[in-house]
N, C-alpha and C positions, 0 to 999 in steps of 0.2 A: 166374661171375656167379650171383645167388642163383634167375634165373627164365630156365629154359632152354624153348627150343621148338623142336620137329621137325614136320614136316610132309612125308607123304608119299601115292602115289599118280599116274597117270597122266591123261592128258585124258580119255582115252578110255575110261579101263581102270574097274571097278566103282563106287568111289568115292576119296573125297580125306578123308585121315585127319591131323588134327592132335592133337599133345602137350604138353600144358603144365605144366612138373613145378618148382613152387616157388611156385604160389597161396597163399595164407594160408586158413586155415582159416576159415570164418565169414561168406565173402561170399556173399551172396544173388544168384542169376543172373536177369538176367529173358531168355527165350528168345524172345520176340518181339523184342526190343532187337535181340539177334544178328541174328535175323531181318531186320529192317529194313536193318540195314548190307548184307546179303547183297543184299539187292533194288537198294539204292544203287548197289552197284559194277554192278549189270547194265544200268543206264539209262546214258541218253547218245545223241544224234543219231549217227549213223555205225556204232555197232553192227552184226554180222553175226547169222548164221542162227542161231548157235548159242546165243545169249540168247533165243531165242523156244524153245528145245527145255526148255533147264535152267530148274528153278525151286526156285533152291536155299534149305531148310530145315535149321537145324542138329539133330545128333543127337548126343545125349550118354549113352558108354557109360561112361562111369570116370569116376568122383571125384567124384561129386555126387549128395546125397541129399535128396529133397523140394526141390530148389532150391539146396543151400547146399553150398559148395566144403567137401571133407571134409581140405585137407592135402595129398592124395594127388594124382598127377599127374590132372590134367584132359583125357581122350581126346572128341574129337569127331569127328564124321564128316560128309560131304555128298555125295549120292548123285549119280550122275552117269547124266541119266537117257541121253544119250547113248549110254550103252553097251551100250542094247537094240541098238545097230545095228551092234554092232562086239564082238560075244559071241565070233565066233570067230575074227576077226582078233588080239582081246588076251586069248587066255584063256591061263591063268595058266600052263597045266600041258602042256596038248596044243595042235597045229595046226601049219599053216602058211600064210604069208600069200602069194597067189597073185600081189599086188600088190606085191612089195619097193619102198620110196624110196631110189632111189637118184639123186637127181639135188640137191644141196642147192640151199637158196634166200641168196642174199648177203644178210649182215645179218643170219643166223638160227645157233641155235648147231649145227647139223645136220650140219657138216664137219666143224668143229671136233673136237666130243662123239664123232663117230664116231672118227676119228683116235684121239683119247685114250683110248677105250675099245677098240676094234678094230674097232666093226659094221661091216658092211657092207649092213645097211635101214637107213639114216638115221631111219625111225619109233622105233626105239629109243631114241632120243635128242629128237625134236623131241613125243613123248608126253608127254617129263618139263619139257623146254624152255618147254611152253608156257604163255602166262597165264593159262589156267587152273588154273594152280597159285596164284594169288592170290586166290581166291574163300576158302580157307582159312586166307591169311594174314591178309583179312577179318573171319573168322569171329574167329580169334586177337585179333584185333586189337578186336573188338568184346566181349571179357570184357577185356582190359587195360583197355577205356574204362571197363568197369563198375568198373572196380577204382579206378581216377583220378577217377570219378566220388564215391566217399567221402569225397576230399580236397578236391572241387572243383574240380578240375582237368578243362579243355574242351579240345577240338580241332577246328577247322575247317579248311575249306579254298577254294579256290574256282579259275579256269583264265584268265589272263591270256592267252594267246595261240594260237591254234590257225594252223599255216600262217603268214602272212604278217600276218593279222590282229592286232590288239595292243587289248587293254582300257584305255580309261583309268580302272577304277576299282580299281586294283593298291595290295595289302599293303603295296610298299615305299614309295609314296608316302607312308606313314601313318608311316615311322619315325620321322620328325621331329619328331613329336607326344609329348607326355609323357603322355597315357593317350588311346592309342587306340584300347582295348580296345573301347567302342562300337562306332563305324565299321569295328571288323573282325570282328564279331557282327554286325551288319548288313550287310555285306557278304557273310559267308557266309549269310544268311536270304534274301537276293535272289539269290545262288548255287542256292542248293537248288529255286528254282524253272525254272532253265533249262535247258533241254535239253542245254546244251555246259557246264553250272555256271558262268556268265560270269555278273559282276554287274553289266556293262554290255549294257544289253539292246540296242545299236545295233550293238557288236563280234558280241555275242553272233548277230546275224541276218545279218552277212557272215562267222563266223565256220561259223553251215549251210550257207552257200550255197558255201563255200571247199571243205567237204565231200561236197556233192552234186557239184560239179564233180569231183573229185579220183574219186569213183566212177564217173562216167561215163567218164572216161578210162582208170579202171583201175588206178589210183593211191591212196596215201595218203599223210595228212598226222601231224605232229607238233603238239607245243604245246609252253605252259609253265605250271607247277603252283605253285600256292603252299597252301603248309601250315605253318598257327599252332596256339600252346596257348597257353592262357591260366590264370591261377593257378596259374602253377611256381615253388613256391618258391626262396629262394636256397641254394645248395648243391647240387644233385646234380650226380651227376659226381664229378671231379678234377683237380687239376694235379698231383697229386704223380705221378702213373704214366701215361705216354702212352695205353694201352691201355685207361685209366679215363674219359680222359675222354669227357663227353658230346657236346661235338661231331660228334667223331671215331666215335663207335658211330651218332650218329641221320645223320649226312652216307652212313656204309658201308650203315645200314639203307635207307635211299631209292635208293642208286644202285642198290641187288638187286634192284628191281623190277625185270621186264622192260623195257627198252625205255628208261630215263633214263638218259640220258649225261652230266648235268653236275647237281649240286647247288651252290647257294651258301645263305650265311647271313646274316643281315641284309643290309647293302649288299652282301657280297660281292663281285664285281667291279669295282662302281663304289667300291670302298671305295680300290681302287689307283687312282684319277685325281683323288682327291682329296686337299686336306692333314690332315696329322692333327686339327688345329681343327675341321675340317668331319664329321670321322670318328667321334671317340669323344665316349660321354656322359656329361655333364655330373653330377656329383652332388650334392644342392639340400638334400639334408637325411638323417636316420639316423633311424628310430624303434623302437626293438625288432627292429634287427636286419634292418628292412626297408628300402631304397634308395629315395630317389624318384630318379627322372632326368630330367633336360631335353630326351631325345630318347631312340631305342629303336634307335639305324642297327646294334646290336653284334648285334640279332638274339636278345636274352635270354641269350645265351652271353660268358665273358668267361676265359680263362684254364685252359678243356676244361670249368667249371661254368655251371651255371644263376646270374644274376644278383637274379632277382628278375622281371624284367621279362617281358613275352612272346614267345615264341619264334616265330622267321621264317623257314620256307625256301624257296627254290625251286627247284623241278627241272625240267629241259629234259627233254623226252623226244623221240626219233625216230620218223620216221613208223615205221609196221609194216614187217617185210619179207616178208610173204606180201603178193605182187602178182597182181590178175587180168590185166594184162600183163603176165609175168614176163619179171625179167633174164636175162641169159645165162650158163649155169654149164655141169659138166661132170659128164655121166654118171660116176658112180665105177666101175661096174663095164666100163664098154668104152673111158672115157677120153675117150670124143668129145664135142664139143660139142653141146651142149643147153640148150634155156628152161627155169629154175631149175622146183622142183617149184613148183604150183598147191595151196594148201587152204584150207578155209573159213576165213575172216578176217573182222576188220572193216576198214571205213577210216579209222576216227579213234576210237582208244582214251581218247583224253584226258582226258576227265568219270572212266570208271571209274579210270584211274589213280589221280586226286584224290583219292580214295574208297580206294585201297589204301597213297596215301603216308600219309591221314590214319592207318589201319591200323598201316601203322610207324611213325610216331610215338606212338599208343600204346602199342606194344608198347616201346619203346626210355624210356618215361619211364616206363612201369610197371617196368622192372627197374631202372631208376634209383632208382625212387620206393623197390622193394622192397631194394635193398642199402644204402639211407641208413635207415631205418624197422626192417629186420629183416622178417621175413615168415612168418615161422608162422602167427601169428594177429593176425588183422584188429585184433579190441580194443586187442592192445598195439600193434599200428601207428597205433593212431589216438590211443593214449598218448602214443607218440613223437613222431607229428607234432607234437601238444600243446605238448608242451613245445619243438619246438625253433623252433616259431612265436611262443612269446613270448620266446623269447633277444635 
């Protein structure tokens, strides 16, 4: 693919280093933008300690001069201020840690990662494991928006259910509509004002109060995410090659998040208890190439490409598995049983999630955008587009 990215770095450990090597030459950064998205993903009701420590700013050492992407791979960094307090538990070179983990937490990859790798401190594994490695694919994800921002192209999001609670002012209700574009820009403008991003402020107040119980217990909760774009052209993607299509990369890019165990795309689910009549949309007219439709249930996707229409997805995500009750697991090193390890956590991740699917979805339509366009240089990308918008 023409627009690769790495990202590396520990929770704990100095900082979080992201690589972005196939930007087009020419784009203008604005670094408060970045910025902003950074602060985004850190709000949210249920938040733990460790959003009160970090206050993440991005830093940019490669590939950009006075502002403007040079070509050359795009390095950022974000400081983790964190790691005043753990200088010599994760220093790079020398020590050792007086405290080994060795007891994992069920639901966290801390067994697993060890097994597969050999440790025997499970920290070696739940440093890299953990969501805070998403604060950078944030950052990542906040120069792809800048970049879809050239074309026009938006991304919202907003949080239909946390726990048991459920919104009724949910994305797929609006499939049905043939431009619902409004109502799901409004919907995320009354998202971005709630502490849980619910744009139902009635869900949104049992959906705190699900969460403040669930902490006093010692508990946490899950939700469900919904994440749109809007003004995506028709064509990206593929059907000619599995591995092309766009489906199939933006569904793989959301389940990476930490902690989402299920995506679907437009109706998804409900798409199987319906008949086909009720399922696919209608097509009402052609103009230069562009589709109107009678409804939107396919989710903007049709055949691994973009249709035209706006994109819909949603993902489930599970509560956390750092409990201040913890389950019961087993010491690795003596084999006996033991209450899984305890560490700082929140208890409802949900809101920043939103905030980091939004994230991959920019990233996943920015390399869409840039292997249908070419990507060296901005100008002729916005030549390309040109022309293939009046086809």
């Amino acid at each position: 693919m023409s627009l690769r990215i790495l990202t590396g770095g520990e929770s704990h450990g100095p900082q979080l280093t992201g690589v972005i090597e196939g930007l087009p030459a020419g784009l203008k950064l604005d670094k408060p933008a970045i910025d902003h998205q950074l602060h985004r993903r850190q709000q949210g009701h249920g938040r733990g300690g460790r959003m009160r420590i970090e206050r993440d700013t991005v830093a940019v050492t490669a590939g950009l001069r006075f502002g403007v992407t040079l070509g050359s791979p795009l390095v950022l960094t974000l400081e983790n201020r964190d790691h005043a307090h753990w200088t010599d538990r994760m220093n790079a070179w020398s020590g050792n840690d007086d405290a080994p983990m060795t007891i994992p937490r069920p639901g966290h990859a801390d067994l697993a990662g060890a097994i597969k790798y050999g440790h025997h401190d499970l920290r070696h594994v739940l440093e890299r494991a953990s969501a805070r490695e998403t604060a950078m694919r944030v950052a990542v994800g906040a120069v792809c928006r800048q970049l879809l921002a050239e074309f026009k192209i938006e991304v919202l999001s907003q949080v239909t259910a946390i726990g048991g609670v459920e919104s009724a002012q949910t994305y797929l209700n609006l499939l049905d509509q043939s431009s619902p574009e409004p109502a799901l820009r409004q919907g995320a403008q009354i998202a971005e004002r709630s502490p849980v991003r619910c744009a139902d402020e009635a869900a949104a107040t049992c959906m705190m109060a699900a969460i403040d119980e669930a902490g006093r217990k010692g508990d946490t909760l899950g939700g469900v995410i919904e994440v749109a774009a809007l003004g995506v052209p028709a064509g990206l993607g593929s059907h000619v090659h599995w591995d092309r299509r766009l489906d199939a990369d933006l569904a793989g890019l959301f389940i990476s998040i930490p902690g989402i165990k299920g995506v679907e795309n437009g109706l998804g689910f409900e798409a199987a208890q319906r008949h086909g009549s009720e399922v696919h949309d209608a097509i009402l007219s052609l103009d230069a190439g562009h589709p109107k439709r009678e409804s939107h249930r396919a989710g903007g996707l049709e055949g691994g490409l973009s249709n035209g229409g706006p994109l819909l997805f949603r993902c489930a995500m599970k509560p956390i598995p750092t409990l201040t009750r913890p389950l019961r697991s087993v010491d690795t090193t003596t084999g006996r049983p033991a209450d899984a390890h305890r560490e700082r956590s929140d208890v409802c991740a949900v809101p920043a999630a939103a905030v980091v699917a939004e994230a991959m979805m920019a990233i996943g339509l920015a390399r869409a955008l840039c292997d249908r366009l070419g990507h060296d240089r901005l100008d002729l990308m916005k030549k390309m587009w040109k022309l293939i918008m009046t086809c």
